[in-house]
N, CA, C and O atoms as a GROMACS GRO file, in nm:
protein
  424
    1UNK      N    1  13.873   8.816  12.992
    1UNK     CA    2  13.795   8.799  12.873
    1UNK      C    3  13.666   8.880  12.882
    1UNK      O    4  13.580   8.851  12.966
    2UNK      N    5  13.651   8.982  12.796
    2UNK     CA    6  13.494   9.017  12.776
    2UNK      C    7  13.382   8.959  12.740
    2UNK      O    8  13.374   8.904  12.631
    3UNK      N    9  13.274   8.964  12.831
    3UNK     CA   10  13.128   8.849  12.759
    3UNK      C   11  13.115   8.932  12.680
    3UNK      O   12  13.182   9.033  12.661
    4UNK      N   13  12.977   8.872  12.597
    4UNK     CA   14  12.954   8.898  12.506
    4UNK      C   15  12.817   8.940  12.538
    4UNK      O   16  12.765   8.848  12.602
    5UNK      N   17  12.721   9.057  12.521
    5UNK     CA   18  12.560   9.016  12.542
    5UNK      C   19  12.556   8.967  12.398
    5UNK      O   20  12.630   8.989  12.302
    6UNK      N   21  12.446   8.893  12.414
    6UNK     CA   22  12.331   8.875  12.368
    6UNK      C   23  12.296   8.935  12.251
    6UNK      O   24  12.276   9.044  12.305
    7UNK      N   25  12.273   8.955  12.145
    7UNK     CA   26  12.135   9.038  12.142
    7UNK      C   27  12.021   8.977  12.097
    7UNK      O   28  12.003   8.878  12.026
    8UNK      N   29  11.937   9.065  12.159
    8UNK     CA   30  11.813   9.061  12.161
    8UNK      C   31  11.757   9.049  11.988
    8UNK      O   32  11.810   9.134  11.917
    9UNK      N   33  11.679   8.975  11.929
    9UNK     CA   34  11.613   8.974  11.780
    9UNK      C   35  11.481   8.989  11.776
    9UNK      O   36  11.396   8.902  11.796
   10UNK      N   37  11.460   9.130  11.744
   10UNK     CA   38  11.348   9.183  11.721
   10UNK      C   39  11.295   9.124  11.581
   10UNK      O   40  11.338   9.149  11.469
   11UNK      N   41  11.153   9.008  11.633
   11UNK     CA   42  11.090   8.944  11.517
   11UNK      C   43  11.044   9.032  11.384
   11UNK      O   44  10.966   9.127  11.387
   12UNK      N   45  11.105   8.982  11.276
   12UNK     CA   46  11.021   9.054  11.137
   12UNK      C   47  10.902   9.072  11.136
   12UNK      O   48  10.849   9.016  11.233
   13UNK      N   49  10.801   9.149  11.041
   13UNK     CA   50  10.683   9.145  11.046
   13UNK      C   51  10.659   9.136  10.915
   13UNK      O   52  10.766   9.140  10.854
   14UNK      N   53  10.555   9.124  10.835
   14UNK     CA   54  10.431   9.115  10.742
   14UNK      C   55  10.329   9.180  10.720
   14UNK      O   56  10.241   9.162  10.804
   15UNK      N   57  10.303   9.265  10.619
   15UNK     CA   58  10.198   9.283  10.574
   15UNK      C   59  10.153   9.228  10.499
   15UNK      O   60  10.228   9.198  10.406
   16UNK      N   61  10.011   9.181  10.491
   16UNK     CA   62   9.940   9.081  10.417
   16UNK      C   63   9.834   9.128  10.326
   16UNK      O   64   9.741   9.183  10.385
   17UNK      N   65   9.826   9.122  10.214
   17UNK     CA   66   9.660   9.202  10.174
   17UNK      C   67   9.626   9.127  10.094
   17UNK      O   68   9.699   9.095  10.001
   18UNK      N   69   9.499   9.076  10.110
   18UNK     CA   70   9.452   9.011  10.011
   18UNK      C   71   9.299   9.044   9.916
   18UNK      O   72   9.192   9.009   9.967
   19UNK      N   73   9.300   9.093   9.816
   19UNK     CA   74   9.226   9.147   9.750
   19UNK      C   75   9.090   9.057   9.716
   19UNK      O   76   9.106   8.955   9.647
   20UNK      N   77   8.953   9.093   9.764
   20UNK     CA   78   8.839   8.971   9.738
   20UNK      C   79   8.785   9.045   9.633
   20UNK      O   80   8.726   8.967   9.559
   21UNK      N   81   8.778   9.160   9.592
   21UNK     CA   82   8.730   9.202   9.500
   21UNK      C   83   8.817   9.354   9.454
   21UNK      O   84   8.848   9.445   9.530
   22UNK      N   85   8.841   9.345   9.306
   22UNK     CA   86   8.886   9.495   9.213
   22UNK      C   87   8.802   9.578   9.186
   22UNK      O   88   8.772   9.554   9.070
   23UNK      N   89   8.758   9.642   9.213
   23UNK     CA   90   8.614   9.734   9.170
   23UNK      C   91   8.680   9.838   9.080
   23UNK      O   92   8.617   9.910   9.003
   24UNK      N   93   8.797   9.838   9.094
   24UNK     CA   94   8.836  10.001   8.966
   24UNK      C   95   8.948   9.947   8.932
   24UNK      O   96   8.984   9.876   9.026
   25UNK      N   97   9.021   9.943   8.850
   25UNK     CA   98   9.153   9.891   8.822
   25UNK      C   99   9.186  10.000   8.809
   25UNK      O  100   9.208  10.054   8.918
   26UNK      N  101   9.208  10.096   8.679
   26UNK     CA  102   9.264  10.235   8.771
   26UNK      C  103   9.296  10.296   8.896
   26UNK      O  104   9.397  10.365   8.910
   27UNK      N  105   9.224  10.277   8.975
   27UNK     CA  106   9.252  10.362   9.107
   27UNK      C  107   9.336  10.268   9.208
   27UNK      O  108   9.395  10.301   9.311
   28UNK      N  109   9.323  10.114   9.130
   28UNK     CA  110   9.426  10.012   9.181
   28UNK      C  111   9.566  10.068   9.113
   28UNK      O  112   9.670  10.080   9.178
   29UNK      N  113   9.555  10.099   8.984
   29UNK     CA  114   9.687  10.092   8.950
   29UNK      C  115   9.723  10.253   8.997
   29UNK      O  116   9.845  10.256   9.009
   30UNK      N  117   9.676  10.367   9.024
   30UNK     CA  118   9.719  10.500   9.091
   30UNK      C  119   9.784  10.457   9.194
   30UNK      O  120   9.900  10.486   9.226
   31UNK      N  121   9.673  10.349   9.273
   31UNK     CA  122   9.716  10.311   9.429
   31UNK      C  123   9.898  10.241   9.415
   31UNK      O  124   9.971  10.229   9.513
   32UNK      N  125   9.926  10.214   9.316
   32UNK     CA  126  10.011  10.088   9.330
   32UNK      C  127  10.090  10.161   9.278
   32UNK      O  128  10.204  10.114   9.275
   33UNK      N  129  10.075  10.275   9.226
   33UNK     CA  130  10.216  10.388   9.170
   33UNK      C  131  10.301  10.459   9.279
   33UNK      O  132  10.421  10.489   9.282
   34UNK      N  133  10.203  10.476   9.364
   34UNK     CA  134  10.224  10.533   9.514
   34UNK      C  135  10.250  10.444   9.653
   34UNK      O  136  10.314  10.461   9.757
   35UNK      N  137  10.186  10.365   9.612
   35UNK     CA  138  10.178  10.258   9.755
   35UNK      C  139  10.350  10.141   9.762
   35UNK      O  140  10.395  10.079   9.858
   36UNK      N  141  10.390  10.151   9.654
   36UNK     CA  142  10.533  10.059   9.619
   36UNK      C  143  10.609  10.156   9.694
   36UNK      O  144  10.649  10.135   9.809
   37UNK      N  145  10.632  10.286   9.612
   37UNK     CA  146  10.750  10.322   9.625
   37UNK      C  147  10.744  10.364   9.812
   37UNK      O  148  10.851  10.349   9.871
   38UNK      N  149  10.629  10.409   9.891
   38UNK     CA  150  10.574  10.465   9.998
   38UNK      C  151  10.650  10.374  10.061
   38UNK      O  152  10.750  10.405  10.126
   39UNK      N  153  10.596  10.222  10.040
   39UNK     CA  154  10.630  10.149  10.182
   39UNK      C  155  10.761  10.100  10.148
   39UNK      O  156  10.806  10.030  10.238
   40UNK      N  157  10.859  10.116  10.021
   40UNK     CA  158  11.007  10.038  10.046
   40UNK      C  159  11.045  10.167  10.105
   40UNK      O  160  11.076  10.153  10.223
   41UNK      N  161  11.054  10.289  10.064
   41UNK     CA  162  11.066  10.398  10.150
   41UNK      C  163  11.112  10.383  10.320
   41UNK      O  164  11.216  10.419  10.376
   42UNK      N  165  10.975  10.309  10.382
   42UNK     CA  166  10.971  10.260  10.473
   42UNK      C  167  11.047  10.126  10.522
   42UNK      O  168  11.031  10.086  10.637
   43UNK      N  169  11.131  10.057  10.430
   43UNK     CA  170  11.199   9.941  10.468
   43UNK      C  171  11.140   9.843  10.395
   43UNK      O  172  11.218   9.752  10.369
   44UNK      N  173  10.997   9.826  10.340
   44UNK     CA  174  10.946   9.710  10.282
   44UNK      C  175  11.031   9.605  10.168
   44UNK      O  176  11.083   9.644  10.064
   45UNK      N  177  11.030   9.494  10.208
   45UNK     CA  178  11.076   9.404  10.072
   45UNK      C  179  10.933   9.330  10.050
   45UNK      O  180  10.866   9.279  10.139
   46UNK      N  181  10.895   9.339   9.886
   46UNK     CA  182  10.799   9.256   9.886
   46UNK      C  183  10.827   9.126   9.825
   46UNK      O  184  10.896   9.118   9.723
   47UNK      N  185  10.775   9.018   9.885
   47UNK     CA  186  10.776   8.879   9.887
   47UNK      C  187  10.667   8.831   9.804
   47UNK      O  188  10.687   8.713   9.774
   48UNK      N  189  10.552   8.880   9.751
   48UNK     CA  190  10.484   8.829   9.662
   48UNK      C  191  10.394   8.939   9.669
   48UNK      O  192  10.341   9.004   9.759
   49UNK      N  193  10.392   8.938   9.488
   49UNK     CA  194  10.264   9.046   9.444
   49UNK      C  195  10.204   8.970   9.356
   49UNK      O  196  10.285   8.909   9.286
   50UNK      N  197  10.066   8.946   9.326
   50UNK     CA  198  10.014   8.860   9.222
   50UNK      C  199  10.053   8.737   9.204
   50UNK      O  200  10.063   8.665   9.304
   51UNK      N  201  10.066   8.714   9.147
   51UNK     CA  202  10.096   8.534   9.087
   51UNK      C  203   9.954   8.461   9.113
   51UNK      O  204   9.838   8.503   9.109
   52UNK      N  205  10.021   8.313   9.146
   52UNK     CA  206   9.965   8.213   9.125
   52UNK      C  207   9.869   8.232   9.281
   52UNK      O  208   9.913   8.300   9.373
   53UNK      N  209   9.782   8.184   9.284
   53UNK     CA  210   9.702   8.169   9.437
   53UNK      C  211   9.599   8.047   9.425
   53UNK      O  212   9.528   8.041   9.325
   54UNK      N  213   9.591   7.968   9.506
   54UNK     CA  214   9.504   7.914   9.544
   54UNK      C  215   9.444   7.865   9.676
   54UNK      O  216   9.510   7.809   9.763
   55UNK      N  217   9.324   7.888   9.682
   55UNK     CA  218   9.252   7.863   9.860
   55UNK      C  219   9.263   7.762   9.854
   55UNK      O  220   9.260   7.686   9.758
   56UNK      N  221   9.281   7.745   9.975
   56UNK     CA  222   9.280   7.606  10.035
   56UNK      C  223   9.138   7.538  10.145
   56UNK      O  224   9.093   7.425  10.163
   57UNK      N  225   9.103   7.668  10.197
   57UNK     CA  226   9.014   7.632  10.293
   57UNK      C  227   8.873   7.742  10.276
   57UNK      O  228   8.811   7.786  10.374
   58UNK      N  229   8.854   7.760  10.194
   58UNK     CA  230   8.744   7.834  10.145
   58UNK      C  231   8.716   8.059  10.157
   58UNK      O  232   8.638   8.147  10.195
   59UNK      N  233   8.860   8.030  10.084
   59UNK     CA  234   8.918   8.173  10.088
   59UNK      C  235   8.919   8.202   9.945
   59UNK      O  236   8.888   8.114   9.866
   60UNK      N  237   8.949   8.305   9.911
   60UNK     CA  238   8.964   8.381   9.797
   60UNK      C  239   9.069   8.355   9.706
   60UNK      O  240   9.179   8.375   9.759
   61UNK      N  241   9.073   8.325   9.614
   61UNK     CA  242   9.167   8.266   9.521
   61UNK      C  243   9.177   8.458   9.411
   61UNK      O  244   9.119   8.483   9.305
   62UNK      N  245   9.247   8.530   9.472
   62UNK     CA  246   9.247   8.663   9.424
   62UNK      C  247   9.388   8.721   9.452
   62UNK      O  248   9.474   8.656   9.512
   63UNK      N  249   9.404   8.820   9.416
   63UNK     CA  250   9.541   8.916   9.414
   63UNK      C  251   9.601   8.892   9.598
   63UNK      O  252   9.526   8.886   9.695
   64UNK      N  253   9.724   8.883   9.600
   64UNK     CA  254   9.790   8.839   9.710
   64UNK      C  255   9.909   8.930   9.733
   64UNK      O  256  10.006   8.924   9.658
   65UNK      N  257   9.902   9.024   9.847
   65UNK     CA  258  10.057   9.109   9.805
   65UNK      C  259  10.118   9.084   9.967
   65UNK      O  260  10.066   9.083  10.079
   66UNK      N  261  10.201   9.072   9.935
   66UNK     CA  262  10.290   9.028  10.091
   66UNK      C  263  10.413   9.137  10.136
   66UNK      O  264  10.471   9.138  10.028
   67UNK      N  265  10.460   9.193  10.188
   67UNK     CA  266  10.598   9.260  10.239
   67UNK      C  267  10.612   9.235  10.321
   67UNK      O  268  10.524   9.215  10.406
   68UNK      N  269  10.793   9.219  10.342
   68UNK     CA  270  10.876   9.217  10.508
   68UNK      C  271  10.894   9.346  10.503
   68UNK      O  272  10.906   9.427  10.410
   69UNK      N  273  10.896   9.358  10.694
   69UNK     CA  274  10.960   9.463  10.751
   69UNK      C  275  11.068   9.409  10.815
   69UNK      O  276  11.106   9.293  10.799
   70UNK      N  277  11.110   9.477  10.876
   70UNK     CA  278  11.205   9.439  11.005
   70UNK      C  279  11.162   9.396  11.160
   70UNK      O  280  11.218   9.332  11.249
   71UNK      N  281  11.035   9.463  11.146
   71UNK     CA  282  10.976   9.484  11.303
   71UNK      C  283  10.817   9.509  11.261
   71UNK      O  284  10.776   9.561  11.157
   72UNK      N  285  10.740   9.458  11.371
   72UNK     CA  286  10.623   9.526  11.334
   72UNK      C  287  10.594   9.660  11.348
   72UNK      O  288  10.510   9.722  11.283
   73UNK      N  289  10.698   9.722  11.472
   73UNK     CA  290  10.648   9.858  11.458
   73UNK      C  291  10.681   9.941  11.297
   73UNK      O  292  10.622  10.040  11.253
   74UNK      N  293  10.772   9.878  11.244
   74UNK     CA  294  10.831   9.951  11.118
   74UNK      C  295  10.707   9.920  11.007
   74UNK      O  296  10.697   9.998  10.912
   75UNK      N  297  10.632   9.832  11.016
   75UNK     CA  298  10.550   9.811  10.936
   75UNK      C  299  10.427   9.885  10.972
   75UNK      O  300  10.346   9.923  10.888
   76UNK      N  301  10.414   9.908  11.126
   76UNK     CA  302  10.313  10.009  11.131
   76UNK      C  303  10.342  10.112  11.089
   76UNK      O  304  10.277  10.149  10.992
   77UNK      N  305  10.428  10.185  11.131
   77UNK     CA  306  10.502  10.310  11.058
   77UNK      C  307  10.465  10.344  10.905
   77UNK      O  308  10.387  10.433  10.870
   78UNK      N  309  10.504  10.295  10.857
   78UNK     CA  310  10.513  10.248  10.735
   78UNK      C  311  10.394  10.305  10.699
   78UNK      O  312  10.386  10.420  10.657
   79UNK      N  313  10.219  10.168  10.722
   79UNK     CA  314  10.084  10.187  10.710
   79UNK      C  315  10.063  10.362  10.728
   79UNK      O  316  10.009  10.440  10.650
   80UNK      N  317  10.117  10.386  10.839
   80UNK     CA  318  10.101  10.538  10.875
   80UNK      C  319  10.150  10.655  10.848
   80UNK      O  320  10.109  10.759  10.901
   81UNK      N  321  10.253  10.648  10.755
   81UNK     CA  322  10.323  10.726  10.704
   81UNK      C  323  10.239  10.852  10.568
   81UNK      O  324  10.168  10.810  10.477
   82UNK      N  325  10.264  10.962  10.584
   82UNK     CA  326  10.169  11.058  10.470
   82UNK      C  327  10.203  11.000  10.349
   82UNK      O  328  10.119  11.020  10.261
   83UNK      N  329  10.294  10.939  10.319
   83UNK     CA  330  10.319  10.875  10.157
   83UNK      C  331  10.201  10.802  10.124
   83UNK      O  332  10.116  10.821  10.037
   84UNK      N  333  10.219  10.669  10.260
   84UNK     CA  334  10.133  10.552  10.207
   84UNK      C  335   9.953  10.589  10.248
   84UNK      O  336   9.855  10.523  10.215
   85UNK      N  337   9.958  10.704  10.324
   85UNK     CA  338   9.818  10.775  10.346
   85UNK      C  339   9.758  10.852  10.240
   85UNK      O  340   9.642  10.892  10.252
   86UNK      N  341   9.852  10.885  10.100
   86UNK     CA  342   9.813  10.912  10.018
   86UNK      C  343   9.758  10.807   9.900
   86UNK      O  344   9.658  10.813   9.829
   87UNK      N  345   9.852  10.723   9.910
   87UNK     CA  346   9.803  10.592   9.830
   87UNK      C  347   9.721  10.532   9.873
   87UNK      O  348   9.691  10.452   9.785
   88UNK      N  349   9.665  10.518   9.950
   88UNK     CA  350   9.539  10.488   9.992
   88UNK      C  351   9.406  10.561   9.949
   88UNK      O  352   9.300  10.518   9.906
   89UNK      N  353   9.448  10.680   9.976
   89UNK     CA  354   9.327  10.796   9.922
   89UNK      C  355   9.337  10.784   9.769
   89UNK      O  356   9.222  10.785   9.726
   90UNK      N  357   9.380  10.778   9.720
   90UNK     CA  358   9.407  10.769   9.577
   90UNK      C  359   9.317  10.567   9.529
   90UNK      O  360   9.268  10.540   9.420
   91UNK      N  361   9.322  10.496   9.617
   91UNK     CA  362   9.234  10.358   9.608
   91UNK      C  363   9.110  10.376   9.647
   91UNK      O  364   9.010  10.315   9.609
   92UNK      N  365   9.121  10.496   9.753
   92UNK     CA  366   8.943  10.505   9.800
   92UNK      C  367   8.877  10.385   9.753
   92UNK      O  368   8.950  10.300   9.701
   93UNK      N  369   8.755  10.362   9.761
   93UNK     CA  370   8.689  10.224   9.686
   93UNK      C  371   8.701  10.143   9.578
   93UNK      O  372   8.633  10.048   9.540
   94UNK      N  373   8.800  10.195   9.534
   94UNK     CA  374   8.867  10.098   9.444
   94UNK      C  375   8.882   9.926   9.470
   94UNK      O  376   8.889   9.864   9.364
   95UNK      N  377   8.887   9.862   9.564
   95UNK     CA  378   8.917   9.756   9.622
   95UNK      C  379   8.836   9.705   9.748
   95UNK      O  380   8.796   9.778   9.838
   96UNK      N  381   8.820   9.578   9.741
   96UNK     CA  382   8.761   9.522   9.873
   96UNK      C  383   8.873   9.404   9.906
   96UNK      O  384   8.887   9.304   9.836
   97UNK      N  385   8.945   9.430  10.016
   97UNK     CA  386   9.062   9.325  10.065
   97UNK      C  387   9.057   9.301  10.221
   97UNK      O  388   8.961   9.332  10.291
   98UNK      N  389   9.145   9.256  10.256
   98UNK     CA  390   9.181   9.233  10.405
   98UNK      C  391   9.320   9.256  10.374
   98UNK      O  392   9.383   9.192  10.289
   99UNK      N  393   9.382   9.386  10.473
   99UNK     CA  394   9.496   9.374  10.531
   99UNK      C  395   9.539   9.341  10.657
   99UNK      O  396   9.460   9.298  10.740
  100UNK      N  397   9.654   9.357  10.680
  100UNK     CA  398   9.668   9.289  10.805
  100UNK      C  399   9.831   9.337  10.823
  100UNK      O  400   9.912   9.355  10.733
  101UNK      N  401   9.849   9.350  10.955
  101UNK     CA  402  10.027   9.324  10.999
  101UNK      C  403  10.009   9.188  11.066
  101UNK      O  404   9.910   9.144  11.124
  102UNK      N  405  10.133   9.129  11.044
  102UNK     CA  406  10.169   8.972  11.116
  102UNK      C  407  10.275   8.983  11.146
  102UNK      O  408  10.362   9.001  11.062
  103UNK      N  409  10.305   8.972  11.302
  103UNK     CA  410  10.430   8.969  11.353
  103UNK      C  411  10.529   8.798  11.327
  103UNK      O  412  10.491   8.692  11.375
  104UNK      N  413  10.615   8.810  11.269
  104UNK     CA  414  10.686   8.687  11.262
  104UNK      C  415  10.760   8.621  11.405
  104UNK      O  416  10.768   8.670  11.518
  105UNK      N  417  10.801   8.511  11.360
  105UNK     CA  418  10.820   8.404  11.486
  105UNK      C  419  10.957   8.435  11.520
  105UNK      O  420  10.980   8.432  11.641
  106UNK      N  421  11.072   8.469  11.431
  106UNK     CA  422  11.184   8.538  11.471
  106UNK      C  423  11.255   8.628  11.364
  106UNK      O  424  11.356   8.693  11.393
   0.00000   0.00000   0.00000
């Protein structure tokens, strides 16, 4: 009988951004013409853009955009890629947020 390995499950990851302030809506919406298509490019599914939000613990009740990757390195990739390096330049100060990668639990 042949074993079987294993395999190994490389945890999903997250990008998180959460917007505390819009300073240009234009250069949000340039950013967001470029920045979608950039990171599914890259593998992204997004899990929440906008909607409903509310803080809970004395956070920002503002724009909320979430994507899976597969991996965190794919999500770094991704951040780093000349697509999504253009959509960014194209937000220049347009926005005050926190992003973030979050490696998932499996």
């Amino acid at each position: 009988m042949m074993s079987r390995m294993k395999e190994s499950k490389v945890p999903k990851a997250y990008i998180v951004s959460c917007y505390q302030e819009i300073r240009d809506p234009e250069k949000l919406a340039a950013y967001g013409k470029l920045a979608g298509p950039a990171m599914k490019a890259k593998g992204a599914r997004v899990l929440a853009r906008g909607g409903l939000v509310k803080s809970l613990e004395g956070g920002f009740e503002e724009r909320t955009v979430i994507a899976e990757f597969d991996s965190f390195e794919d999500a770094l990739a991704a951040c780093n890629s000349p697509d999504y390096q253009a959509a960014k330049a194209a937000l220049g100060d347009g926005v005050l947020r926190d992003m973030r990668i979050v490696e998932g639990i499996d």
